[in-house]
Jmol script that loads the backbone (N, CA, C; Angstrom):
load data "model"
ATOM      1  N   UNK A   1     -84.856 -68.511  38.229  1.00  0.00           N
ATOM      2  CA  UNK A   1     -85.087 -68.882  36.857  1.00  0.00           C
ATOM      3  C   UNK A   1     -83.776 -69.455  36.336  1.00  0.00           C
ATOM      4  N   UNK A   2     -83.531 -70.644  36.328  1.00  0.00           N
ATOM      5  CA  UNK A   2     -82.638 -71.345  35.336  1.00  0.00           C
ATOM      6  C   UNK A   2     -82.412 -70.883  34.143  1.00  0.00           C
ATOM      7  N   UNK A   3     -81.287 -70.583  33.426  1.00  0.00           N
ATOM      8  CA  UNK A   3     -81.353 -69.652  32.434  1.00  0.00           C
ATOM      9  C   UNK A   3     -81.630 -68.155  32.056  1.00  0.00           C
ATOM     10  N   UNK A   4     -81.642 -68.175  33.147  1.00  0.00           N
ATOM     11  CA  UNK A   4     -82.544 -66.603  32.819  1.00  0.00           C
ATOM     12  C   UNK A   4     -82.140 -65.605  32.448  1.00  0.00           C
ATOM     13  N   UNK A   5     -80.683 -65.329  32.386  1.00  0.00           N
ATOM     14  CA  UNK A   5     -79.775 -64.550  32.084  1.00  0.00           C
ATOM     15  C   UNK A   5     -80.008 -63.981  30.175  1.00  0.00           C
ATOM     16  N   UNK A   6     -80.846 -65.683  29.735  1.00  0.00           N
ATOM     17  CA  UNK A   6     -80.392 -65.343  28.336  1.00  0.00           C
ATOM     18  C   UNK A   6     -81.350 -66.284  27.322  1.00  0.00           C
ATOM     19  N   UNK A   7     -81.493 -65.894  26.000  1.00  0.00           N
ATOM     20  CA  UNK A   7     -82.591 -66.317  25.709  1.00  0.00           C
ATOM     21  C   UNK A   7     -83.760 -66.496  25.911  1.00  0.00           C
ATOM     22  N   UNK A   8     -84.596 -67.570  25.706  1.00  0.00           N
ATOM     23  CA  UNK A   8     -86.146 -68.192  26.326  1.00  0.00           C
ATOM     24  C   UNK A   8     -86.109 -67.659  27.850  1.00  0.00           C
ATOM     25  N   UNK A   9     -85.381 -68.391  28.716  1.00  0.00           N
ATOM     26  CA  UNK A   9     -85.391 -67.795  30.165  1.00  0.00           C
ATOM     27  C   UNK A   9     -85.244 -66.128  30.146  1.00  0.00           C
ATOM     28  N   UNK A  10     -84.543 -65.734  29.800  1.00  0.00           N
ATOM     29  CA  UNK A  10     -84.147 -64.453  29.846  1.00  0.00           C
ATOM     30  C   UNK A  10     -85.929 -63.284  29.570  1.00  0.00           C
ATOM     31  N   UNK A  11     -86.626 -63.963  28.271  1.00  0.00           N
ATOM     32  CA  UNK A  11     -87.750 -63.266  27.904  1.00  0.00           C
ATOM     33  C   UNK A  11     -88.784 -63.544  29.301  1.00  0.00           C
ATOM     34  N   UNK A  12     -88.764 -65.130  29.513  1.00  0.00           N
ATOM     35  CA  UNK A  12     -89.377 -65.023  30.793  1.00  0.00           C
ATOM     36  C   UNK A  12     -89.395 -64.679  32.189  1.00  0.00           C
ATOM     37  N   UNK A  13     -88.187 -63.750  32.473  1.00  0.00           N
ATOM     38  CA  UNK A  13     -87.415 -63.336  33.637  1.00  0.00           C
ATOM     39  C   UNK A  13     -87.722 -61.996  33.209  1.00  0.00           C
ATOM     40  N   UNK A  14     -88.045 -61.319  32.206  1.00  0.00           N
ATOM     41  CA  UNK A  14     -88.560 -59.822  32.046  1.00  0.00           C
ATOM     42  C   UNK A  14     -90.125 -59.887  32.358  1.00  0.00           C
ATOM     43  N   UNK A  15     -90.922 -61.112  31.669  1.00  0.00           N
ATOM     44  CA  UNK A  15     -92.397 -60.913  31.916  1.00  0.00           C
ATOM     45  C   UNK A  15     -92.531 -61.268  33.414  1.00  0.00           C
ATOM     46  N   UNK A  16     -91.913 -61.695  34.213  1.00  0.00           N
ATOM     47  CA  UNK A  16     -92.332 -61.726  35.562  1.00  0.00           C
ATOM     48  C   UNK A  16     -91.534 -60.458  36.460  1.00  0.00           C
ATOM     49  N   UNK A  17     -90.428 -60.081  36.269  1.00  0.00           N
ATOM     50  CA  UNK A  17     -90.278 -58.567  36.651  1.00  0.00           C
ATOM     51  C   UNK A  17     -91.113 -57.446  35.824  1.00  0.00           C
ATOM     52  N   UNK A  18     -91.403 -57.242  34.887  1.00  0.00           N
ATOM     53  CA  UNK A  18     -92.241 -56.373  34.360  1.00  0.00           C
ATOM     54  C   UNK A  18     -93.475 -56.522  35.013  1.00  0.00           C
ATOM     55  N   UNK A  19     -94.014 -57.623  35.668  1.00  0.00           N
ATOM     56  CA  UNK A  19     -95.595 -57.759  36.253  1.00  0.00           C
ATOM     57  C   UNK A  19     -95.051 -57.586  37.603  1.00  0.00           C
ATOM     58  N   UNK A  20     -93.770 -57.407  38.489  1.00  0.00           N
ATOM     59  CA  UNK A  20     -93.908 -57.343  39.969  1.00  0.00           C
ATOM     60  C   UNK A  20     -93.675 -58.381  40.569  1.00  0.00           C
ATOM     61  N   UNK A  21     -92.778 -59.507  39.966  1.00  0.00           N
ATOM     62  CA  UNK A  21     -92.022 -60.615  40.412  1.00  0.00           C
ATOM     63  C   UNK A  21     -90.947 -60.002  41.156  1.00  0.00           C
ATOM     64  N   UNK A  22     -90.043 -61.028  42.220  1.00  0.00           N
ATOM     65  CA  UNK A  22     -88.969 -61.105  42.697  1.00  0.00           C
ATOM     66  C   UNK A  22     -88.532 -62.079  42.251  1.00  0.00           C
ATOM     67  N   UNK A  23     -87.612 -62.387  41.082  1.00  0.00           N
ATOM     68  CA  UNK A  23     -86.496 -63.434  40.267  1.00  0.00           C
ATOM     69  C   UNK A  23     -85.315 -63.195  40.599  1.00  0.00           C
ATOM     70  N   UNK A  24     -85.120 -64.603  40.639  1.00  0.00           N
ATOM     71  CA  UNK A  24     -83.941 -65.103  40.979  1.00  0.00           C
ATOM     72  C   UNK A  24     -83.036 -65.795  39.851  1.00  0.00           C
ATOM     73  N   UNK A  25     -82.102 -65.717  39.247  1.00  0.00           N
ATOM     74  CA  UNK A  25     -81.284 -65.750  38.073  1.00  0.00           C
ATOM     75  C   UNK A  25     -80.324 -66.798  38.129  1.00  0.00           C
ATOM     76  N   UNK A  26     -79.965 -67.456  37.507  1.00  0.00           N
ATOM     77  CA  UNK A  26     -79.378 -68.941  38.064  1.00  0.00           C
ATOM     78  C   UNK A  26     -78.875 -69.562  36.939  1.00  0.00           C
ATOM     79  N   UNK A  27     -77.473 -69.721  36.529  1.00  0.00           N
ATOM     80  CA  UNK A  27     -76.751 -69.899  35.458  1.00  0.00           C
ATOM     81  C   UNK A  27     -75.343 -70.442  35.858  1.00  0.00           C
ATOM     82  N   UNK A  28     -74.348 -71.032  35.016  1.00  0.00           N
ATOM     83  CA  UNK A  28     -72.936 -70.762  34.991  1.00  0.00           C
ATOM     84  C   UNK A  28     -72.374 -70.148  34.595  1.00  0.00           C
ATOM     85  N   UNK A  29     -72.854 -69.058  34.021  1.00  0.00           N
ATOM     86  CA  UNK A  29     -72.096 -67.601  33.460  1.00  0.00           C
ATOM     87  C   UNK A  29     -72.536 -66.349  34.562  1.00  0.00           C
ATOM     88  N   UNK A  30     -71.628 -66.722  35.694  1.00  0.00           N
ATOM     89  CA  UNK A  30     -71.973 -65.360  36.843  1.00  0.00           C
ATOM     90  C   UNK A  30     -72.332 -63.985  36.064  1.00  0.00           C
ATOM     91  N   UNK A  31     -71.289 -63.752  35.413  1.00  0.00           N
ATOM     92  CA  UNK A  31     -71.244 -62.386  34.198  1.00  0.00           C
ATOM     93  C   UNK A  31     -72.746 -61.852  34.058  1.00  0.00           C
ATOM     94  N   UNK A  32     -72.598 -63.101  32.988  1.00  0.00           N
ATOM     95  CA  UNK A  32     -74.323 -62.747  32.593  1.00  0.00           C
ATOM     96  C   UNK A  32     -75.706 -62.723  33.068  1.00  0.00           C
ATOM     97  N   UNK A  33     -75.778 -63.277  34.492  1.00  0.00           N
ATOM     98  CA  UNK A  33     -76.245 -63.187  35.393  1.00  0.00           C
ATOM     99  C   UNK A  33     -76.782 -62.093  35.971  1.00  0.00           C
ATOM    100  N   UNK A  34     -75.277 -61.092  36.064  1.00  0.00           N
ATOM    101  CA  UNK A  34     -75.399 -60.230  37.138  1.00  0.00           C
ATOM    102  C   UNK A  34     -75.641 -58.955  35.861  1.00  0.00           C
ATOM    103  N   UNK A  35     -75.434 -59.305  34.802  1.00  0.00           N
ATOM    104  CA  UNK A  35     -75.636 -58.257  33.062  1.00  0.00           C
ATOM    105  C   UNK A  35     -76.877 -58.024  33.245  1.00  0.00           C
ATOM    106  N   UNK A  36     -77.642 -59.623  33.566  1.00  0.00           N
ATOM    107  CA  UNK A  36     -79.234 -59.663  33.288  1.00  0.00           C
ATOM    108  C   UNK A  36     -79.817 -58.695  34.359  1.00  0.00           C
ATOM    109  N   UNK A  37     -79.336 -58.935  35.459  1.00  0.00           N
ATOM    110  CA  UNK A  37     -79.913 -58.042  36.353  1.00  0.00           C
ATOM    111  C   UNK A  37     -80.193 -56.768  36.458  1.00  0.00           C
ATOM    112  N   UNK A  38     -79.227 -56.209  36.070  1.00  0.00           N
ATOM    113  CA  UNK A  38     -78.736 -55.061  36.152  1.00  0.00           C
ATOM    114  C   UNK A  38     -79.830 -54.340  34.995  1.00  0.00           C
ATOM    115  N   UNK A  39     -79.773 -54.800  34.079  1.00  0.00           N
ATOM    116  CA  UNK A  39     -81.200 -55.153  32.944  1.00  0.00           C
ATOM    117  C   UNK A  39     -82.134 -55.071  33.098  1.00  0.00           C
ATOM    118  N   UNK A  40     -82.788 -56.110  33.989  1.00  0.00           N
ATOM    119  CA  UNK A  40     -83.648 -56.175  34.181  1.00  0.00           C
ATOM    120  C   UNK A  40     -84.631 -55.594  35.658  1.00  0.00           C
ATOM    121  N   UNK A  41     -84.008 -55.004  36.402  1.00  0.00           N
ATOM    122  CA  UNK A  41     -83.944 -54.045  37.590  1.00  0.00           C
ATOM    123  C   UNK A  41     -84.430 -52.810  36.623  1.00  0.00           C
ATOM    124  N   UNK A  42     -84.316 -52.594  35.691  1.00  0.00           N
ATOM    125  CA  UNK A  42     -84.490 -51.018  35.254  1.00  0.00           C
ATOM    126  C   UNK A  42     -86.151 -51.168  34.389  1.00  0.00           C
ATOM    127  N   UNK A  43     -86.430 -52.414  34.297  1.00  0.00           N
ATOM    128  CA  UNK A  43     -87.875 -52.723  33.941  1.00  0.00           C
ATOM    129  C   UNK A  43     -88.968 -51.985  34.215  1.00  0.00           C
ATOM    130  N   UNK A  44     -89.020 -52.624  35.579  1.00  0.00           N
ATOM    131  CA  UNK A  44     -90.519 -51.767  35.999  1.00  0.00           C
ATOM    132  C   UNK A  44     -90.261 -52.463  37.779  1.00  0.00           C
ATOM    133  N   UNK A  45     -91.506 -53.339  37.688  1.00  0.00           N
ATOM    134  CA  UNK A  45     -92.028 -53.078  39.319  1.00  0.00           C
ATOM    135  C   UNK A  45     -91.253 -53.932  40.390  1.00  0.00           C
ATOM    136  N   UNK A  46     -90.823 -55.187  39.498  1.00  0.00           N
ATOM    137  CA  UNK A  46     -90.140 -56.360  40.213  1.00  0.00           C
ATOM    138  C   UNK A  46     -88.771 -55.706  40.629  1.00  0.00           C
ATOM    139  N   UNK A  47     -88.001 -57.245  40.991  1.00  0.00           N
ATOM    140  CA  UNK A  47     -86.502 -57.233  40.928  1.00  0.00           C
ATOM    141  C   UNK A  47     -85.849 -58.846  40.322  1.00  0.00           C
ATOM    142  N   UNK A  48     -84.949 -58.009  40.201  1.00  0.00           N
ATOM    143  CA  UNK A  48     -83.479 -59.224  39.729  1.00  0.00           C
ATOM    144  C   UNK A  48     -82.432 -59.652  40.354  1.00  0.00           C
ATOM    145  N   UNK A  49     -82.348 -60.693  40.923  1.00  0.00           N
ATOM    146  CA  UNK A  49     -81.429 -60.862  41.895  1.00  0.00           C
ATOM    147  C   UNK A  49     -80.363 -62.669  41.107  1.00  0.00           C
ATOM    148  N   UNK A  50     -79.395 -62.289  41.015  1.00  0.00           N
ATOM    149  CA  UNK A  50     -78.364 -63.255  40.454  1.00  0.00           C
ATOM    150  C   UNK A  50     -77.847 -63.828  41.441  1.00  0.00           C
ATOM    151  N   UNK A  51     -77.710 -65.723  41.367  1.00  0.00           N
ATOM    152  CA  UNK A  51     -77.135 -66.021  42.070  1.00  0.00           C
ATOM    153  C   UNK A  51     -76.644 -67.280  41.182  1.00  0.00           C
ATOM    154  N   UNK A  52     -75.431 -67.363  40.893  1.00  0.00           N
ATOM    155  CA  UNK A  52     -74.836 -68.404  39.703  1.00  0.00           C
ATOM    156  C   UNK A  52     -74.689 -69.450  40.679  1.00  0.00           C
ATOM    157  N   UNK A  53     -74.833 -70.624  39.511  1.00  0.00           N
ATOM    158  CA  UNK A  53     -74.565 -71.655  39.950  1.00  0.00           C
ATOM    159  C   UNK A  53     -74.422 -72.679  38.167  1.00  0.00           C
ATOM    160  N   UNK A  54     -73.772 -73.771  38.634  1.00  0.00           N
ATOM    161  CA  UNK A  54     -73.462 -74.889  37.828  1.00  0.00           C
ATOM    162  C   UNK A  54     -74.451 -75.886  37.904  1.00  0.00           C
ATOM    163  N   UNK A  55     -75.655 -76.197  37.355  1.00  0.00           N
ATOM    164  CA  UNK A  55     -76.445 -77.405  37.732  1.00  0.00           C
ATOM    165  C   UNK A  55     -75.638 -78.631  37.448  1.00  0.00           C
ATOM    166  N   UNK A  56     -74.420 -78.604  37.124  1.00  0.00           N
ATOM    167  CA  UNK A  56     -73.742 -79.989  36.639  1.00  0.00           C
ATOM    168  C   UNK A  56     -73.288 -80.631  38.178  1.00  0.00           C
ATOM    169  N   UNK A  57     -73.292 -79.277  38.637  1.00  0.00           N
ATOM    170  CA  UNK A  57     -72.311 -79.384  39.840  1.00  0.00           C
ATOM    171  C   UNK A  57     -72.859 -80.085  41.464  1.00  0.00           C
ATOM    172  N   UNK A  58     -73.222 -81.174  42.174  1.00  0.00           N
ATOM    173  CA  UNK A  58     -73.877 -80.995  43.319  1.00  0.00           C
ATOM    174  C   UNK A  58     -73.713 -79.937  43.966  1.00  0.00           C
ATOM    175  N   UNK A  59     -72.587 -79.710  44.594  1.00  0.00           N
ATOM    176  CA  UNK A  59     -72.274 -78.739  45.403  1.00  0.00           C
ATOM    177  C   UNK A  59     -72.634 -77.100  45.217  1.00  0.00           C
ATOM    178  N   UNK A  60     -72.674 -76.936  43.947  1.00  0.00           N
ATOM    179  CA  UNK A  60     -73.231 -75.721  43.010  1.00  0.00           C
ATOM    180  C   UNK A  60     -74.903 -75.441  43.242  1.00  0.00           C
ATOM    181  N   UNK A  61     -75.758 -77.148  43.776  1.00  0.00           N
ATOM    182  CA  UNK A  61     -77.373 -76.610  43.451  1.00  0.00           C
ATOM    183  C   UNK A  61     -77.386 -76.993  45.047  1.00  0.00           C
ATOM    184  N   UNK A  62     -76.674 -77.369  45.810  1.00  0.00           N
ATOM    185  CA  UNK A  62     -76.744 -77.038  47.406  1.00  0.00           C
ATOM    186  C   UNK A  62     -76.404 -75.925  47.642  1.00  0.00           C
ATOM    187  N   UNK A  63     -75.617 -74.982  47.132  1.00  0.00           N
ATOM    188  CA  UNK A  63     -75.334 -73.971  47.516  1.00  0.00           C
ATOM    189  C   UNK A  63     -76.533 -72.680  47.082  1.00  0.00           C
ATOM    190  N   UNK A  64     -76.910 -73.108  45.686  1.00  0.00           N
ATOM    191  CA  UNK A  64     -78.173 -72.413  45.536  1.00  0.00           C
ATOM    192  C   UNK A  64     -79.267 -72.579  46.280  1.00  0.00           C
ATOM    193  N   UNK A  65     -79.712 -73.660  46.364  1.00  0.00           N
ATOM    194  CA  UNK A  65     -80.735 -73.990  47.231  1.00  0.00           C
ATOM    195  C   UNK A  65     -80.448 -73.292  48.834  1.00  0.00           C
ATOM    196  N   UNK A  66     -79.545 -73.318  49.506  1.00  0.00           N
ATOM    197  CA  UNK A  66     -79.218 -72.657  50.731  1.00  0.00           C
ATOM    198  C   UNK A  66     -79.010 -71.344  50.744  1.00  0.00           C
ATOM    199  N   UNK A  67     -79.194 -70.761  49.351  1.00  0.00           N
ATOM    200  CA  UNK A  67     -78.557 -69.591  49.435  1.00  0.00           C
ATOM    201  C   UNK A  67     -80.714 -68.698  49.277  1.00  0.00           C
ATOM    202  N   UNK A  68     -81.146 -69.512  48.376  1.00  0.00           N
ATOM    203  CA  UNK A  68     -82.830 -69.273  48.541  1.00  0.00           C
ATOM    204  C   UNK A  68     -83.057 -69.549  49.542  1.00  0.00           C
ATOM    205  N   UNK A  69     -83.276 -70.547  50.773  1.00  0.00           N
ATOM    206  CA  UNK A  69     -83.728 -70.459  52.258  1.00  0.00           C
ATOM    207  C   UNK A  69     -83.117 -69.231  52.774  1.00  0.00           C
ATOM    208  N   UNK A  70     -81.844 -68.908  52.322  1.00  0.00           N
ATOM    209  CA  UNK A  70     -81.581 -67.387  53.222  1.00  0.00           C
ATOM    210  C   UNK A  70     -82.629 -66.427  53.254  1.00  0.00           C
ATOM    211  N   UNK A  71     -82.602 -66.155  51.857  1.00  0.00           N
ATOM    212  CA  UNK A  71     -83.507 -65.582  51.205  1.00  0.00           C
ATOM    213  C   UNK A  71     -84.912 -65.146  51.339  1.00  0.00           C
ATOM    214  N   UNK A  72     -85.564 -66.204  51.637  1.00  0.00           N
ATOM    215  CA  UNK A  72     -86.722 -66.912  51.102  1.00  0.00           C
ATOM    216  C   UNK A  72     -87.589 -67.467  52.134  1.00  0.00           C
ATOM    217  N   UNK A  73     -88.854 -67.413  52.091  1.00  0.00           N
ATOM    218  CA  UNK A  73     -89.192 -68.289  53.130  1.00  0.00           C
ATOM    219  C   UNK A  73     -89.996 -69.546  52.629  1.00  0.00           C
ATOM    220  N   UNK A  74     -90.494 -68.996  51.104  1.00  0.00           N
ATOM    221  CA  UNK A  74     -91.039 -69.724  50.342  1.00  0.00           C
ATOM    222  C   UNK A  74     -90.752 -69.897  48.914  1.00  0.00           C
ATOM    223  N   UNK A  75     -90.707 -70.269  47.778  1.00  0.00           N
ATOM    224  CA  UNK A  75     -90.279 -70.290  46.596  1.00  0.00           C
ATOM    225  C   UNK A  75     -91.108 -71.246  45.601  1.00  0.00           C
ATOM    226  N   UNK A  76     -90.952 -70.398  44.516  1.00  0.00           N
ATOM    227  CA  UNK A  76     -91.638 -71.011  43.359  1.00  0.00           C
ATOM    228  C   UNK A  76     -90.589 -71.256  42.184  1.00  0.00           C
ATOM    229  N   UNK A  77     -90.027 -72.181  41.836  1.00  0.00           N
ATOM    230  CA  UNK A  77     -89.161 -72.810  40.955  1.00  0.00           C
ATOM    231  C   UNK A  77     -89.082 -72.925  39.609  1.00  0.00           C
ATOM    232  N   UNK A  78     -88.832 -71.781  38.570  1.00  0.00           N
ATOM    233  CA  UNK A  78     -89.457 -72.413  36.887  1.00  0.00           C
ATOM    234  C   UNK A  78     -87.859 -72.236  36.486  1.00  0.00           C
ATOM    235  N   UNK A  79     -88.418 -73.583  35.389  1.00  0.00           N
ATOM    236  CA  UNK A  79     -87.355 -73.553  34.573  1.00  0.00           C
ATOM    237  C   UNK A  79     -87.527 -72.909  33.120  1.00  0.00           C
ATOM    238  N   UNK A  80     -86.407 -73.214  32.377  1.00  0.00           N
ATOM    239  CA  UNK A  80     -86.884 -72.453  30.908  1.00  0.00           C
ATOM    240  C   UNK A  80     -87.874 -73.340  30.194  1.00  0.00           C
ATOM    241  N   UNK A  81     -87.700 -74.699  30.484  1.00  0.00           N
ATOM    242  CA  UNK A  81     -88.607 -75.828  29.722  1.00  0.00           C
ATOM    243  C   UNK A  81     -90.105 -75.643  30.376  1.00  0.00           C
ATOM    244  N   UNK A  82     -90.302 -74.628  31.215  1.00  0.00           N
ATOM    245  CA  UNK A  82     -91.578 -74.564  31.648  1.00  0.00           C
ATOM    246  C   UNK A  82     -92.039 -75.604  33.120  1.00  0.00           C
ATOM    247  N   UNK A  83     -91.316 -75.764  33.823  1.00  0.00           N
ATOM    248  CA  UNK A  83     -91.698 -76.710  34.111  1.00  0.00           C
ATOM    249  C   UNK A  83     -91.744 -76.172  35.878  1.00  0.00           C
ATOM    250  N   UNK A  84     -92.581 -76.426  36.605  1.00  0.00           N
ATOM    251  CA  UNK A  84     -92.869 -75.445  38.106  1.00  0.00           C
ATOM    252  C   UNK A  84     -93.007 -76.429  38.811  1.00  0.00           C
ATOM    253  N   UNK A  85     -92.356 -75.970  39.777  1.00  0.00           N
ATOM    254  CA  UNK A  85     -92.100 -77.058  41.365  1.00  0.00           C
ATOM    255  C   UNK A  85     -91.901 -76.457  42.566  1.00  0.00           C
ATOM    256  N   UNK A  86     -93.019 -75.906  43.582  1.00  0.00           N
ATOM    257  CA  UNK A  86     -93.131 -75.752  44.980  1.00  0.00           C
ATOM    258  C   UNK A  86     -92.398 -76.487  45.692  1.00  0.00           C
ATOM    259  N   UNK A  87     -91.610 -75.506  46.399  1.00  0.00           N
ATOM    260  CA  UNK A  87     -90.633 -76.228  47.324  1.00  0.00           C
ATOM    261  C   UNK A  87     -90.999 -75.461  48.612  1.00  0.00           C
TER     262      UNK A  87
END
end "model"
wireframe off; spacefill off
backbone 0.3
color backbone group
């Protein structure tokens, strides 16, 4: 979740851990990232997992992106603007 640490993202990074999501947290404020988590881990069924990054940055959304294939075998992508992309 882009943003997710805070605000709009942030409300939508609780309704998908509160239902039994695995989110992924994705910001340039590592801090708040790893705040949100820690947060949002104490919810209910899901989890919160922080992994900062800079979208300004190339090297910042290659490193995210490689760091979800670790991860991951599959992924579902939202942003705060709502917007979903299967990768």
């Amino acid at each position: 979740m882009t943003g997710g640490a805070k605000g709009i993202g942030r409300m939508i990074s609780e309704g998908y851990v509160q239902n039994g999501a695995k989110v992924y947290i994705s910001s340039r404020d590592a801090k708040a990232c790893e705040q949100a988590c820690v947060e949002l881990n104490k919810l209910g069924k899901g989890s919160a997992h922080a992994i900062p990054a800079d979208f300004y940055k190339e090297a910042d959304c290659r490193k995210l992106a490689d760091e979800l294939k670790k991860r991951e075998s599959s992924t579902f992508l939202s942003y705060y603007k709502e917007l979903w992309t299967r990768c």
